[in-house]
C-alpha positions as CSV (number, residue, x, y, z in Angstrom):
1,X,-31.8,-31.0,2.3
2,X,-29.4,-33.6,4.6
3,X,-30.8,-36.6,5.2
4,X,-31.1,-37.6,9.0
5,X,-29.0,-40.3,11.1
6,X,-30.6,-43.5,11.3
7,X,-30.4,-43.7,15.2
8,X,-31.0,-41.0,17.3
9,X,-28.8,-41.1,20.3
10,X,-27.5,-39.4,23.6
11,X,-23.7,-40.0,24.8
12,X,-22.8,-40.5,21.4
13,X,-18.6,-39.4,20.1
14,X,-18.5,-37.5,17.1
15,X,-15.5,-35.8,14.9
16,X,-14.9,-34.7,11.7
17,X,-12.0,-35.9,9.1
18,X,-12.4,-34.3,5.4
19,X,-15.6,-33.6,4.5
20,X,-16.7,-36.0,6.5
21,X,-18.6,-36.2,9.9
22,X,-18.7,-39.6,11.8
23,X,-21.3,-40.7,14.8
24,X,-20.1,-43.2,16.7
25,X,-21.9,-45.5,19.2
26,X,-24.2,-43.5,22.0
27,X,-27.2,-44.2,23.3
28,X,-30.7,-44.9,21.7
29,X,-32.8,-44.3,24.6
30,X,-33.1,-48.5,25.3
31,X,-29.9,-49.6,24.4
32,X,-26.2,-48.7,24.1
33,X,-25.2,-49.1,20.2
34,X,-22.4,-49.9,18.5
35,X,-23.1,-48.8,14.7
36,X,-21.3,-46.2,13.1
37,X,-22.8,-43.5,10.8
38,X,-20.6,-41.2,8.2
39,X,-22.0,-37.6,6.9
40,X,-20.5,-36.7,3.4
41,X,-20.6,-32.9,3.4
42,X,-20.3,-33.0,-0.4
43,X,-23.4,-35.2,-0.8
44,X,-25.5,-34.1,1.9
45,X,-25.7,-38.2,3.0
46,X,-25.2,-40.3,5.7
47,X,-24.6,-43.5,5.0
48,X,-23.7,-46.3,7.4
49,X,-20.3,-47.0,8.5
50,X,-18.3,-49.8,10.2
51,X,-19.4,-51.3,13.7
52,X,-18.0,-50.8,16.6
53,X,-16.4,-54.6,18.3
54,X,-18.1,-53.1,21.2
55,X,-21.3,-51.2,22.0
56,X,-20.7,-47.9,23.8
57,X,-22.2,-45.1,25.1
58,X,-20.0,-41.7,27.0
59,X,-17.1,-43.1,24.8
60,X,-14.6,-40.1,23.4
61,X,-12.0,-40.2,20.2
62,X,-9.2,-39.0,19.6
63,X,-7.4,-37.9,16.0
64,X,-3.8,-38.6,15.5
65,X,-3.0,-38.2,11.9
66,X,-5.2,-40.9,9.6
67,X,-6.5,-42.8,12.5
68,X,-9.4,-42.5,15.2
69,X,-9.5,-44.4,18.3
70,X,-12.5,-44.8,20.3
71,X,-11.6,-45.3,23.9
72,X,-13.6,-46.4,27.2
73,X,-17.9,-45.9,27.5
74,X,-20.2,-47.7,28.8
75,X,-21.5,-51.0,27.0
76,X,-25.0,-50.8,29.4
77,X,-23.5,-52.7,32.1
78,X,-20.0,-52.0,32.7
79,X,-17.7,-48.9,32.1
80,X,-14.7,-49.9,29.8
81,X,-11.2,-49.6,29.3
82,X,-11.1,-50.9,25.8
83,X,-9.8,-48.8,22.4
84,X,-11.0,-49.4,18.9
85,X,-9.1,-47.8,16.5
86,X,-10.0,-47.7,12.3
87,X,-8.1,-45.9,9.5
88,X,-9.9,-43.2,7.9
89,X,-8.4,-43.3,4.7
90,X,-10.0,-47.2,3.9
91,X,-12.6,-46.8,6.7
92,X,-11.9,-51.3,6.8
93,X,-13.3,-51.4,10.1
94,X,-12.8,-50.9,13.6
95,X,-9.8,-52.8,15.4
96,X,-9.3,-53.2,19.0
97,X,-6.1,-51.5,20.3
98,X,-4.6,-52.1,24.0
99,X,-6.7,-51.5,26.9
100,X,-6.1,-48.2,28.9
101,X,-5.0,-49.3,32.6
102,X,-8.4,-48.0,33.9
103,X,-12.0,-47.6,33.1
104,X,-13.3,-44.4,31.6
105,X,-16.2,-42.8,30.6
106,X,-16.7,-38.9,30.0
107,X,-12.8,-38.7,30.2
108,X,-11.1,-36.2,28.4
109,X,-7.9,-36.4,26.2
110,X,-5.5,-33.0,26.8
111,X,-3.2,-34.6,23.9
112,X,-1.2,-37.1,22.1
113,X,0.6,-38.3,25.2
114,X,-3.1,-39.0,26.2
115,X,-3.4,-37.8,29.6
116,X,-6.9,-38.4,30.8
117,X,-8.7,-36.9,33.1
118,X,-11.5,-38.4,34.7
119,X,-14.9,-37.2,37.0
């Protein structure tokens, strides 16, 4: 049986590394969040992951090699251009990257140049 995540949520990123799945920020239905939850496909757990420096909600990720990088959302009063970035080989904790030159939410990522295309 899997267990379920601790915060149910709406606008929330998610992607997979391993046999891992990883939840990151959203929205709980009265406030944007910031926690981070980590699915072990092995175990059939979820177990609670680093926080986020910022709360977000319509944040996306992006994957390049053993790194994730949160970028832009919504922190429940202002859309962001911020980036958080963690290794996924220690999982140490999210670190705050440079800012994209414009504030995003719902963007999408065509690649590692990271174009972004915005609504």
């Amino acid at each position: 049986m899997i267990n379920y995540v601790k915060f149910f949520r709406s606008d929330a990123c998610a992607f997979s590394f391993g046999n891992k799945l990883m939840v990151v920020g959203g929205f709980t239905g009265s406030s944007v969040n910031s926690s981070t939850e980590i699915f072990d496909g092995l175990t059939g757990e979820w177990k609670d992951g680093p926080s986020l420096s910022v709360p977000r909600s319509g944040c996306k990720v992006v994957v390049l090699g053993t790194r994730a990088y949160v970028i832009g959302g919504y922190d429940g009063q202002n859309r962001l251009s911020s980036v958080e970035s963690i290794d996924l080989c220690t999982l140490s904790g999210w670190e705050m990257k440079a800012s994209l030159n414009i504030q995003v939410t719902y963007c999408l990522f065509l690649n590692e140049k990271f174009k972004v295309l915005t609504k």
